[in-house]
LOKOLPA-398846 format. One record per residue (C-alpha): residue in one letter; x, y, z. Coordinates in steps of 0.25 Angstrom, whole numbers, plus 2048, in hexadecimal, padded with zeros to 3 digits. Layout:
% residues N
+-----+-----+-----+-----+
| res |  px |  py |  pz |
+-----+-----+-----+-----+
|   a |   X |   Y |   Z |
...
+-----+-----+-----+-----+
END
This chain:
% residues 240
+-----+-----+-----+-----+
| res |  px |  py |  pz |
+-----+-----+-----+-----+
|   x | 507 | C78 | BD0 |
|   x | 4FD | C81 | BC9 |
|   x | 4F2 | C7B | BCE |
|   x | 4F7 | C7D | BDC |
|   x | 4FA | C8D | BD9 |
|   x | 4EC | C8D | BD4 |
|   x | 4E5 | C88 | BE0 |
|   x | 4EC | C8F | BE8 |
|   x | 4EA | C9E | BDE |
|   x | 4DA | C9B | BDD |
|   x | 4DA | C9C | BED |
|   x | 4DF | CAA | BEC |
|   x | 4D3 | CB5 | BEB |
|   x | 4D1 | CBD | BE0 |
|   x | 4D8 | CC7 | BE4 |
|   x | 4E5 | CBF | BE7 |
|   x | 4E6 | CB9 | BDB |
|   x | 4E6 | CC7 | BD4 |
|   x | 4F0 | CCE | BDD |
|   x | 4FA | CC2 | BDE |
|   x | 508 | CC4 | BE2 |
|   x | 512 | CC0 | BD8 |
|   x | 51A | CBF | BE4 |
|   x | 513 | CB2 | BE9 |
|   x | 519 | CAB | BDE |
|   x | 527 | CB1 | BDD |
|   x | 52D | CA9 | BE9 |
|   x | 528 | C9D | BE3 |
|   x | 52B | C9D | BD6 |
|   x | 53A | CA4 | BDB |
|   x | 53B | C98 | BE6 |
|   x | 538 | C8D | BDA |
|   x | 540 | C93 | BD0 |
|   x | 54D | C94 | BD8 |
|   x | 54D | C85 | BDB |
|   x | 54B | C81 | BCD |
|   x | 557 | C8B | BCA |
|   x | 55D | C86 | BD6 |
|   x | 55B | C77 | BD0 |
|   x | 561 | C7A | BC2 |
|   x | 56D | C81 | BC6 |
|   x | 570 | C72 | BD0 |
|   x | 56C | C6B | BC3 |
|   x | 574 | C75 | BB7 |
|   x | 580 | C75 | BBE |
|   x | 580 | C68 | BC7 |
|   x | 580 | C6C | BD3 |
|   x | 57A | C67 | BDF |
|   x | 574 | C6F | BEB |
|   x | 56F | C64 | BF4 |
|   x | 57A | C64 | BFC |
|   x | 573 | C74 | BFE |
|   x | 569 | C6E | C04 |
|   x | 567 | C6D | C12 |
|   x | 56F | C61 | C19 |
|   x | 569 | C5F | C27 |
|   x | 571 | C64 | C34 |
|   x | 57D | C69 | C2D |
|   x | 583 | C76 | C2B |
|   x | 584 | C76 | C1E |
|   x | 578 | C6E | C1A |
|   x | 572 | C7B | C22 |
|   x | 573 | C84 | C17 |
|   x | 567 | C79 | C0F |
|   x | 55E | C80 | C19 |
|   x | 55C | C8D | C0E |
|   x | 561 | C85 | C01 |
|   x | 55B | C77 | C02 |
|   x | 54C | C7E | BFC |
|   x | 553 | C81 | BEF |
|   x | 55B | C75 | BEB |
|   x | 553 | C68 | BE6 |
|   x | 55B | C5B | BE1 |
|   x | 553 | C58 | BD4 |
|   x | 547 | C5D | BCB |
|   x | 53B | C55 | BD2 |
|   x | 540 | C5B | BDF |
|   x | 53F | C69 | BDA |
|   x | 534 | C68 | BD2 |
|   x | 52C | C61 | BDD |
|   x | 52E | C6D | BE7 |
|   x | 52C | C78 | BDD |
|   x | 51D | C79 | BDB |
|   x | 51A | C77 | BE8 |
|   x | 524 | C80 | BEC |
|   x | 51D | C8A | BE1 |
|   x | 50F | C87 | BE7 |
|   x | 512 | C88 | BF5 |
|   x | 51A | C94 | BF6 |
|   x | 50F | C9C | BED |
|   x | 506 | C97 | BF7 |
|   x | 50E | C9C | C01 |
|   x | 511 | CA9 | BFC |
|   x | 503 | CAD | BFA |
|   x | 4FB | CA8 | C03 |
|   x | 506 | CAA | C11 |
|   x | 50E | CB8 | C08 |
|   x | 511 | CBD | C18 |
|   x | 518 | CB2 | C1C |
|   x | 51C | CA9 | C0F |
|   x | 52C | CB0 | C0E |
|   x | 52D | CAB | C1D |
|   x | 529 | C9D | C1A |
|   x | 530 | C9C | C0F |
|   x | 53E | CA1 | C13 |
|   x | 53C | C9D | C23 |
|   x | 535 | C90 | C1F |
|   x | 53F | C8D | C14 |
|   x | 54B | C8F | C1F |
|   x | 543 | C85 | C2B |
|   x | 540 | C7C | C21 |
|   x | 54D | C7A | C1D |
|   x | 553 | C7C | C2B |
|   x | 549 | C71 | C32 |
|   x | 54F | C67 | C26 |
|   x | 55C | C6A | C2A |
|   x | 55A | C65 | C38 |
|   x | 550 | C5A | C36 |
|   x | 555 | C53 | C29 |
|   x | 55D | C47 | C27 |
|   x | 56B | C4B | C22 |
|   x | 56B | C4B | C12 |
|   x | 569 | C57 | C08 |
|   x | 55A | C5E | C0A |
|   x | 558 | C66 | BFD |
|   x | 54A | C6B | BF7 |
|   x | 540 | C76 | BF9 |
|   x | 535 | C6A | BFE |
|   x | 538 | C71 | C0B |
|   x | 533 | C7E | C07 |
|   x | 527 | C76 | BFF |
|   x | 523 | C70 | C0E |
|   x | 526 | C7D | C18 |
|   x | 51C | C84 | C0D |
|   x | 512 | C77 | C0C |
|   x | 512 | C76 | C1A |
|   x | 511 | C86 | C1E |
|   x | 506 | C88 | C13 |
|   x | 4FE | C7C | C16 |
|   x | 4FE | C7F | C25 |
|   x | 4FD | C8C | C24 |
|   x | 4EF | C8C | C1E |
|   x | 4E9 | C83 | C29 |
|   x | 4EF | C8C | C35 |
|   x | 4E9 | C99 | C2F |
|   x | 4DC | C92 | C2A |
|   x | 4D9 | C9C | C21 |
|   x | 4D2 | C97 | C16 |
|   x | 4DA | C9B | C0B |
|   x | 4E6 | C95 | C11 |
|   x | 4DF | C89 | C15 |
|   x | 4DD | C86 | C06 |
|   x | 4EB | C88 | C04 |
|   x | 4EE | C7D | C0E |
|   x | 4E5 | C74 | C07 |
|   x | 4EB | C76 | BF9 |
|   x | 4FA | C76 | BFD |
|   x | 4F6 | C66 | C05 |
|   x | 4EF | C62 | BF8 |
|   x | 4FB | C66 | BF0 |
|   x | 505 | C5F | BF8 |
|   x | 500 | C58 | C04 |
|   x | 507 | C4D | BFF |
|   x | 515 | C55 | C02 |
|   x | 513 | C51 | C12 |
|   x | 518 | C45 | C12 |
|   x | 524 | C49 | C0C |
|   x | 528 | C4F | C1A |
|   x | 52B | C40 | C1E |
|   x | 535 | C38 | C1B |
|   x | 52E | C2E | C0F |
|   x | 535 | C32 | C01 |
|   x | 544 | C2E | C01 |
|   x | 54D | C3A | BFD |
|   x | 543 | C46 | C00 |
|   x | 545 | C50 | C0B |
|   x | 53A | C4D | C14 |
|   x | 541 | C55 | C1F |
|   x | 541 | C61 | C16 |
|   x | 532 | C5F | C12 |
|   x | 530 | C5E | C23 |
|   x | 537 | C69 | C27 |
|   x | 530 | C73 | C1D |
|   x | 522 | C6D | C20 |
|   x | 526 | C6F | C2F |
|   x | 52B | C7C | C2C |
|   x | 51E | C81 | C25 |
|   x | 515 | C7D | C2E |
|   x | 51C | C84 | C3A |
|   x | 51B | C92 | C32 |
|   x | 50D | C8F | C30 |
|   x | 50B | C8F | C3E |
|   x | 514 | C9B | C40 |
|   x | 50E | CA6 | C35 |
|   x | 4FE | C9F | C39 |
|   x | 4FC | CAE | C39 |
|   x | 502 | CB5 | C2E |
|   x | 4FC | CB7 | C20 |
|   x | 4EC | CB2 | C1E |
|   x | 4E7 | CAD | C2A |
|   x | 4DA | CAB | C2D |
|   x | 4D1 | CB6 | C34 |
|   x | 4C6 | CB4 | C3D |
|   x | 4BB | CBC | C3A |
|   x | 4B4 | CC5 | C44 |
|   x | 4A7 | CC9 | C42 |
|   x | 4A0 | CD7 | C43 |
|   x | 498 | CDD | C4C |
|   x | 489 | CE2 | C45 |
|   x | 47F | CEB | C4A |
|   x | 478 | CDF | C4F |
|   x | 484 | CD8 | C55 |
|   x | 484 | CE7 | C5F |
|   x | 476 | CE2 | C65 |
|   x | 47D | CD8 | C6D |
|   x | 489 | CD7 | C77 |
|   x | 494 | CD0 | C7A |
|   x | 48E | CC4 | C7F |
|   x | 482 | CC2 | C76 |
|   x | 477 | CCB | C7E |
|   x | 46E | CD5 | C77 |
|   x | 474 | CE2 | C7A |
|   x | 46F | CED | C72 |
|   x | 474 | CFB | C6F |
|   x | 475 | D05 | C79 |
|   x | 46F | D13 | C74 |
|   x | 47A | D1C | C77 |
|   x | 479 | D2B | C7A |
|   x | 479 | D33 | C6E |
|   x | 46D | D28 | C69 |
|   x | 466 | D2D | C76 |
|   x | 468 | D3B | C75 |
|   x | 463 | D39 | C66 |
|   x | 457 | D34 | C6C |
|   x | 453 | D3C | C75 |
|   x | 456 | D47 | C6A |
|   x | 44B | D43 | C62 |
|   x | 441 | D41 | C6D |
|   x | 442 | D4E | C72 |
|   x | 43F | D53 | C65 |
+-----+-----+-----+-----+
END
């Protein structure tokens, strides 16, 4: 995890590494936190909140939709979403700030309701859907905007967890691949959605010089025309 929030701090500028918000790190370290808490309070006091999550096509499995991102069944589970949980959603915050509260909160809510309509009919728990829409949005975000910083982005979040795309099919018995699908899915539609919110790339438009005035519109030497008060200056100084 540390070596992921370092490459991704050393493609800050100077001046963003100095001024950095605490805030970009407060939702995901709150988000991590709570799901720990949440975890302990199943195991401390035996309960069990996977029958919270989201069961597919029913009303009352409906309700999974805005809880099954905070209920994990076992420690592996919930420690295997947490980091890139913690990396991704920093990434998020910093780098896409004008639009990261909608991805997260509208994301979270598609995410969960596109699992409750495609998925087989079982318990889908686990913030892996979260961990995919922001994969997915961050990763094809970057390539849409093609700004370079962005681009780099992409390239570190697929060499961290590239792997995690084949996990939106169905090859590992037992894991929500419906859940990982729907937030890949998800992310890669608000990508296309905010292309043009937060950094984007600028086109850069050159300006006109002293020289670039000798010539038209189409190419042809055309040089400056002497105006009147030039004239009058002129004749000014012959009559003298």
């Amino acid at each position: 995890m540390f070596g992921s929030i370092f490459a991704i701090f050393m493609m800050m500028n100077d001046d963003d590494q100095l001024k950095i918000s605490k805030l970009i790190f407060i939702i995901p370290i709150v988000y991590v936190i709570s799901i720990w808490f949440i975890y302990w309070v199943e195991i401390t006091f035996s309960f069990n909140f996977n029958k919270f999550g989201v069961f597919p096509r029913t009303l009352f499995g409906f309700r999974g939709v805005f809880l099954m991102h905070f209920i994990h069944s076992d420690t592996g589970h919930l420690f295997n979403n947490s980091i890139p949980l913690f990396v991704l959603l920093s990434s998020l915050f910093y780098f896409y700030k004008d639009v990261a509260y909608k991805v997260l909160l509208f994301g979270g809510f598609f995410t969960g309701l596109l699992t409750w309509v495609i998925a087989r009919e079982s318990y889908h728990i686990g913030a892996s859907g979260i961990v995919y829409l922001l994969f997915s949005f961050v990763f094809f975000s970057g390539i849409i905007k093609k700004h370079f910083r962005l681009v780099a982005l992409s390239l570190i979040i697929i060499f961290l967890y590239g792997s995690m795309i084949w996990y939106v099919l169905p090859i590992k018995e037992g894991m929500s691949w419906e859940g990982h699908l729907s937030g890949f899915l998800t992310g890669f539609i608000f990508a296309i959605i905010y292309r043009n919110k937060g950094i984007i790339k600028k086109e850069h438009h050159f300006s006109n010089t002293d020289f670039d005035l000798l010539f038209d519109d189409h190419g042809n030497f055309s040089p400056p025309k002497i105006t009147e008060e030039i004239n009058e200056k002129i004749d000014n100084k012959e009559s003298e």
